[in-house]
C-alpha positions, 0 to 999 in steps of 0.5 A: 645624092638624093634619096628618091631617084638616086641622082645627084642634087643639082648643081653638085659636081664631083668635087664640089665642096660643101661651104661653110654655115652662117655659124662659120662666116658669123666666127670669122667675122667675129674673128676680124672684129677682135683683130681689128681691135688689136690693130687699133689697140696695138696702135696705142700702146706706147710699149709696141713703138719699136715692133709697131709696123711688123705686129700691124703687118702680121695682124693684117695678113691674120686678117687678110687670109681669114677674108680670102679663105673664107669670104673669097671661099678659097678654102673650099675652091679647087686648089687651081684657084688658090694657085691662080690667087697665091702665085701672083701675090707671091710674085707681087711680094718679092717685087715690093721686098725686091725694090723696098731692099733696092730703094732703101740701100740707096737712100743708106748708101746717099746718107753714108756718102753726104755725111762724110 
């Protein structure tokens, strides 16, 4: 509200939330610099062969979800947005599992099958 005629500052709805400072946005990419340099370093390490795509898989979506929360301002939108945003990457997340799943026992099952 303002302080003089008592009225609400321009352009502030009722649930209109207040976004974050420079300080903020200056961590988060702080924070997007130190997991990048992760996935690059993880990518060297002899020692993380075995694990090497699920650590760089959760290393991205560490990423990804610093960079929609904050950058997409999802974090301060209504929740309708995130549900807009979340729901079809969620759908689209089980279809590629689905048809990694599908496509992957029939490349297992060719295998078995021209072994023998």
């Amino acid at each position: 509200m303002s302080e003089q005629s008592g009225e609400p500052p321009r352009g502030a709805g009722p649930h209109e939330h207040a976004h974050p400072d420079a300080e903020t946005y200056l961590r988060v990419a702080a924070a997007l610099v130190v997991l990048t340099v992760l996935e690059i370093g993880v990518f060297y390490v002899p020692a993380f062969r075995p694990v090497l795509v699920p650590t760089l898989l959760v290393l991205s979506a560490l990423k990804f979800s610093l960079v929609v929360l904050f950058y997409m301002h999802l974090k301060m939108d209504s929740p309708f947005f995130s549900f807009l945003f979340g729901a079809p990457l969620l759908l689209a997340t089980g279809v590629l599992v689905a048809l990694l799943f599908l496509f992957f026992g029939t490349l297992t099952l060719r295998g078995a099958a021209g072994a023998g």
